[in-house]
C-alpha positions, 0 to 999 in steps of 0.5 A: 383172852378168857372173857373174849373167847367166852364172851363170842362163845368159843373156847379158849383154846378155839381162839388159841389156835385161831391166834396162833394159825392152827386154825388157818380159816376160822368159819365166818360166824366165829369171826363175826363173834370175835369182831362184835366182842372187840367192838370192830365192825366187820367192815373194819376186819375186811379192811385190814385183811384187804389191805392196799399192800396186803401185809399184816405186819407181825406187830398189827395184831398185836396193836389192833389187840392193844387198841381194842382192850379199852373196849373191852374194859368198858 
């Protein structure tokens, strides 16, 4: 979480807050930053925000997390 945050130019405990609700409507440039540093187009982040049913179930962020960690890795 260190290097994400780092990486897309916030603090950690910036991104923190924006994991834990605290920030409700990060600014879009931060958004932006976090998408680039996991690799994910913001066309992708729409779609999950956008979601037919429009319900991110408490386990898909943790999975899109999981899924974007070898990303980050290479």
């Amino acid at each position: 979480m260190l290097d994400t945050a780092l990486d897309a130019g916030l603090s950690p405990e910036t991104l923190r807050k924006i994991e834990t609700g605290r920030v409700a409507t990060p600014a879009f440039t931060t958004v932006a930053a976090i998408a680039g540093v996991l690799g994910l187009s913001l066309d992708e982040v729409w779609a999950e925000i956008h979601r037919p049913d429009g319900v991110v179930g408490p386990g898909e962020v943790d999975q899109a997390r999981d899924e974007a960690r070898p990303r980050l890795a290479s």
